[in-house]
C-alpha positions as a Markdown table, in Angstrom:
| # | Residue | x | y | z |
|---|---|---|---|---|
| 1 | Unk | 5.3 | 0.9 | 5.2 |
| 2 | Unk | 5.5 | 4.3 | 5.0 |
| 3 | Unk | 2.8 | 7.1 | 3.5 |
| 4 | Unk | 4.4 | 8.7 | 0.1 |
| 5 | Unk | 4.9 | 12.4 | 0.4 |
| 6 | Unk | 2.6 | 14.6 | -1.0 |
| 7 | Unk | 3.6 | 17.1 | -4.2 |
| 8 | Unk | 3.2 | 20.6 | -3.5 |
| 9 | Unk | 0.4 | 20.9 | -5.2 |
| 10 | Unk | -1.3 | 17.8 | -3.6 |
| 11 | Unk | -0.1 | 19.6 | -0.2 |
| 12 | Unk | -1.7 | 23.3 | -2.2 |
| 13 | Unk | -4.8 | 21.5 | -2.7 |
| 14 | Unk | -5.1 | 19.8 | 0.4 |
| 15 | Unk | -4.4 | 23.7 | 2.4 |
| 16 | Unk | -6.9 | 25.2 | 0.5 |
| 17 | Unk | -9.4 | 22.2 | 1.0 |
| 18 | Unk | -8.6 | 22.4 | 5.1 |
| 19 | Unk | -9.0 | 26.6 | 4.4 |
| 20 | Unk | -12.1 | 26.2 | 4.2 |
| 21 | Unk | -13.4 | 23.0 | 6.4 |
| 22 | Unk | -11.6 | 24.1 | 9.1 |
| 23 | Unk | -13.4 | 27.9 | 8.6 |
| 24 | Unk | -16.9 | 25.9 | 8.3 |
| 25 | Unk | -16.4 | 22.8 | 10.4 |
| 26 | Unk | -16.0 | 23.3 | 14.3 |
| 27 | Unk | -15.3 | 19.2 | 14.4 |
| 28 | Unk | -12.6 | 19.4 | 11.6 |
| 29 | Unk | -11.0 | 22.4 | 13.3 |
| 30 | Unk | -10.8 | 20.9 | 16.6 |
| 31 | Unk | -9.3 | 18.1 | 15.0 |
| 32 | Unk | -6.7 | 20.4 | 13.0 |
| 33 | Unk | -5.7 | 22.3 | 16.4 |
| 34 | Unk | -5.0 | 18.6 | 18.1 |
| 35 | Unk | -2.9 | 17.9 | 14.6 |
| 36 | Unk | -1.1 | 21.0 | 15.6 |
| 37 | Unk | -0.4 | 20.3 | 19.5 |
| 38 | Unk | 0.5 | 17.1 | 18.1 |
| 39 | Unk | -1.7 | 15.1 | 19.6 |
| 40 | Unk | -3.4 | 11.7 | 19.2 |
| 41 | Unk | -6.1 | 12.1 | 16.4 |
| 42 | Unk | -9.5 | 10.0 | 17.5 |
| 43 | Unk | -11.8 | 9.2 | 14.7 |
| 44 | Unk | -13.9 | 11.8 | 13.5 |
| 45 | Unk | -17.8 | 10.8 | 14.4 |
| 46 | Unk | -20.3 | 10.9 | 11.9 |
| 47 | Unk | -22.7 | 14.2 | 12.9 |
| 48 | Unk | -25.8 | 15.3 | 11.3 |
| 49 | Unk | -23.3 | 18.4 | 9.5 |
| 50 | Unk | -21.6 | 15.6 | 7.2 |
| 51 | Unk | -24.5 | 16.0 | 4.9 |
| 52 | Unk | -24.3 | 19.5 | 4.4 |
| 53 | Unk | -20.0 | 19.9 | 4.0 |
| 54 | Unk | -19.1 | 21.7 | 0.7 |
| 55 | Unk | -17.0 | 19.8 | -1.9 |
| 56 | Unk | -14.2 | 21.0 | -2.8 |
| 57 | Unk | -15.4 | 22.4 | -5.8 |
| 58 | Unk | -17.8 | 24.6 | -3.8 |
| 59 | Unk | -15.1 | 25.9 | -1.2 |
| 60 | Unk | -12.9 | 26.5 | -4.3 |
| 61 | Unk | -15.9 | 28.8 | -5.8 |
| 62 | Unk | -16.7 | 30.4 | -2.4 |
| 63 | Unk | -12.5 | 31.0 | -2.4 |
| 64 | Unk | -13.1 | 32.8 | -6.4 |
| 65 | Unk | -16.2 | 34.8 | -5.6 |
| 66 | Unk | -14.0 | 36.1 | -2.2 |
| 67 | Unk | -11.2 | 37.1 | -5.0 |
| 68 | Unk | -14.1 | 38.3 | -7.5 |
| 69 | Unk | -15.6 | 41.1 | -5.2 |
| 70 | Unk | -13.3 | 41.4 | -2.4 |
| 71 | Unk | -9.4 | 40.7 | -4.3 |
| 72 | Unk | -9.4 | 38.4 | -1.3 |
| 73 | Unk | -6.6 | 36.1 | -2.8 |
| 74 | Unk | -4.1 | 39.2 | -3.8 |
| 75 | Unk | -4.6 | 41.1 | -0.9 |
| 76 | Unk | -3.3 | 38.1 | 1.5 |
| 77 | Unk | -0.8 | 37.2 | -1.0 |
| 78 | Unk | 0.5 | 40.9 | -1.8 |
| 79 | Unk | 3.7 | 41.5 | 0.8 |
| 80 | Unk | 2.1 | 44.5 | 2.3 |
| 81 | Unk | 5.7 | 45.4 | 4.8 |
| 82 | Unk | 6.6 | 48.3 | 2.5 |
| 83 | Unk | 3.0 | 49.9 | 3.1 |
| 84 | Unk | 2.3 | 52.3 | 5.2 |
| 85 | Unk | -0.4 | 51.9 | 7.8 |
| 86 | Unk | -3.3 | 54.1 | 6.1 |
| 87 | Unk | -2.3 | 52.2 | 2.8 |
| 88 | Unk | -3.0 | 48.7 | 4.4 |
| 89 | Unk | -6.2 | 50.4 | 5.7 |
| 90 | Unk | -7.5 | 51.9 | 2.8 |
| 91 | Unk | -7.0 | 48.3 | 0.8 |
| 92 | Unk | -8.6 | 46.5 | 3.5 |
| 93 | Unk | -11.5 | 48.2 | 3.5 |
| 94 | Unk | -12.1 | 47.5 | -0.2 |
| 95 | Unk | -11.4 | 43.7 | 0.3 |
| 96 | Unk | -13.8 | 44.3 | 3.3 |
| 97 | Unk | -16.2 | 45.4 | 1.6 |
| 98 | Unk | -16.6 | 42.5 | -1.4 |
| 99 | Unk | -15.8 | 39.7 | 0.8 |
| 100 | Unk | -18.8 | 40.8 | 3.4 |
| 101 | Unk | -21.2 | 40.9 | 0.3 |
| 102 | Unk | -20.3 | 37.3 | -0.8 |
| 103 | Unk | -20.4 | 35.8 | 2.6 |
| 104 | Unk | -23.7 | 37.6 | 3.3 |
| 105 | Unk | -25.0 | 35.9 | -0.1 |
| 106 | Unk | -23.2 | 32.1 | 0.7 |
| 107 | Unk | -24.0 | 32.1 | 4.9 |
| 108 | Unk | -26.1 | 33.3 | 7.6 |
| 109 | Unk | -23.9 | 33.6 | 10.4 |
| 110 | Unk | -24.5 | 34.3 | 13.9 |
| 111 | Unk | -22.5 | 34.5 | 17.0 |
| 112 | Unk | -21.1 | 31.1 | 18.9 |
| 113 | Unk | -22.0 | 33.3 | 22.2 |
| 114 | Unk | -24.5 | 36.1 | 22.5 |
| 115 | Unk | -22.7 | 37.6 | 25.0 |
| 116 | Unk | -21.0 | 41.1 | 24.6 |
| 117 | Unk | -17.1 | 41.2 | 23.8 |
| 118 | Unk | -15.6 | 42.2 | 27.3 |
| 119 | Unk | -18.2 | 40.4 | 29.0 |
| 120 | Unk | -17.5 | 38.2 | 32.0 |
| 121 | Unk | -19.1 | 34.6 | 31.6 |
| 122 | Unk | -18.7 | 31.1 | 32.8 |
| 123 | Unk | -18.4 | 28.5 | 30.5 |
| 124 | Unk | -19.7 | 25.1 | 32.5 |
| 125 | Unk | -19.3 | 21.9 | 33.1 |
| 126 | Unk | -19.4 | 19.5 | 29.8 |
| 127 | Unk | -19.3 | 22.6 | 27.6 |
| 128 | Unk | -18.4 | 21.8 | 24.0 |
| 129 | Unk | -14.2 | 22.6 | 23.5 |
| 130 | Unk | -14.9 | 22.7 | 19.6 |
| 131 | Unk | -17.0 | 25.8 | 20.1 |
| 132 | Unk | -15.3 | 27.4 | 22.8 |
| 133 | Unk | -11.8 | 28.0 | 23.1 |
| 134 | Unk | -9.9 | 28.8 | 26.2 |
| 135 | Unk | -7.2 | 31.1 | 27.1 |
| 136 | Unk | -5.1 | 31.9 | 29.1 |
| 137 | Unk | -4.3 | 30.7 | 32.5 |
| 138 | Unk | -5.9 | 27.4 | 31.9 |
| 139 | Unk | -5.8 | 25.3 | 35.0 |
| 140 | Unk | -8.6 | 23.1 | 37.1 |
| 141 | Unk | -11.9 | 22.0 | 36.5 |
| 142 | Unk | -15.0 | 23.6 | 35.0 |
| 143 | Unk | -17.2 | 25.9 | 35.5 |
| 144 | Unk | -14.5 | 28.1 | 34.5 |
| 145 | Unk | -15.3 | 31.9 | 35.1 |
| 146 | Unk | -13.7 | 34.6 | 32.4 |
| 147 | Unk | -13.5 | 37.6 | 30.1 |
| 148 | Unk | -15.3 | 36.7 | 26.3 |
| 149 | Unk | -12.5 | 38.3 | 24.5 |
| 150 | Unk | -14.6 | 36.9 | 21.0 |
| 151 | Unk | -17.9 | 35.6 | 20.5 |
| 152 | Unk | -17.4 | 33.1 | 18.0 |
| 153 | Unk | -18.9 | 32.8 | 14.5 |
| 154 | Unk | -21.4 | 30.1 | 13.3 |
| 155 | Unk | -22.9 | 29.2 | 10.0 |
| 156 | Unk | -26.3 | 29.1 | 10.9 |
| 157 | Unk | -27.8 | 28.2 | 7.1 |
| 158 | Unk | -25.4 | 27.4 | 4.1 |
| 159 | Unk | -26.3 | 29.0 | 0.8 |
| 160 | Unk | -22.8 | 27.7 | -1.0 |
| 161 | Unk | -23.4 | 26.4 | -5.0 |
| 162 | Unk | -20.7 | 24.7 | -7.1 |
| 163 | Unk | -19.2 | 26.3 | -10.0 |
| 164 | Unk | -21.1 | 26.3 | -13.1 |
| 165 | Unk | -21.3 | 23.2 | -15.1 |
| 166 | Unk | -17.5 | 22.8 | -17.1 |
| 167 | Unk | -16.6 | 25.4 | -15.1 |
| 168 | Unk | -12.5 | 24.8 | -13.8 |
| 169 | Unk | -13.0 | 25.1 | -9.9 |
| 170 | Unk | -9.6 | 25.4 | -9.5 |
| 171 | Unk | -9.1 | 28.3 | -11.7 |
| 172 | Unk | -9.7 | 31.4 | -8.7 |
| 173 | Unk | -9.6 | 34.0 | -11.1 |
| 174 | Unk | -8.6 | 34.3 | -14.7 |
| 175 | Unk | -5.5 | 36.8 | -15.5 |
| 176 | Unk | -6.3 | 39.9 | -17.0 |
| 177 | Unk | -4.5 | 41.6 | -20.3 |
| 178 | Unk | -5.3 | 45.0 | -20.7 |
| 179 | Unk | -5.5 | 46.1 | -24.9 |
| 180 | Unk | -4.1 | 48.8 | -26.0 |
């Protein structure tokens, strides 16, 4: 029997959900990116992270402070084609600027890699493909020898709460009327 379609805001939710699990959860993402190569999905395994994954609720708050102190939410949904360059900048470095202060008050975050951007490394045998990606001319066997073109991020500690008690997760940000 075939699986009933999802509503568009069943398939909303679910986006936003994945957002943020595939943002905090090397296993889910790695699981997303086979979804996308389309292929075979094995079963996730139970690891000692399951314990600490954010309800929804709390990746729907994390998603409102982001739009809070950063306009996170209208800056990737404004249509910014018609901007100029130093426009685009000058509005990104606003949305840079709030969304850095809630992620340094939610996560401590550190580097996948210590290695310096540019630098050439060998990722070994049995390395972990959910934690390093590779580029690329892809071909052979480990160790594989190449150029760290990004270091990766981690969350190291989580520091996420859920919204406040009645609080609507799914309301982002509230619209604003200006009074005369």
């Amino acid at each position: 029997m075939a699986e009933p379609e999802l509503s568009f805001f069943a398939r909303l939710w679910l986006a936003l959900v994945c957002l943020f699990r595939v943002v905090f959860d090397p296993p889910f993402a790695a699981l997303v990116a086979q979804a996308r190569e389309q292929k075979a999905l094995p079963a996730p395994a139970a690891t000692a992270k399951d314990s600490v994954r954010a309800a929804p609720d709390t990746a729907l708050h994390l998603l409102a402070q982001l739009q809070r102190e950063g306009r996170f939410i209208d800056f990737c949904e404004e249509e910014i084609a018609s901007f100029s360059d130093a426009e685009v900048g000058a509005a990104a470095r606003t949305v840079h600027g709030g969304c850095r202060k809630v992620l340094r008050a939610n996560l401590v975050l550190k580097p996948v890699r210590a290695d310096a951007e540019g630098a050439e490394v060998t990722v070994p045998e049995g390395f972990d493909p959910t934690s390093v990606r590779l580029t690329g001319n892809v071909v052979g066997h480990p160790p594989f020898r190449g150029t760290l073109r990004h270091h990766g991020w981690k969350a190291d500690s989580v520091k996420l709460s859920p919204p406040g008690a009645g609080q609507d997760a799914t309301l982002l940000a509230p619209a604003e009327v200006e009074l005369p």
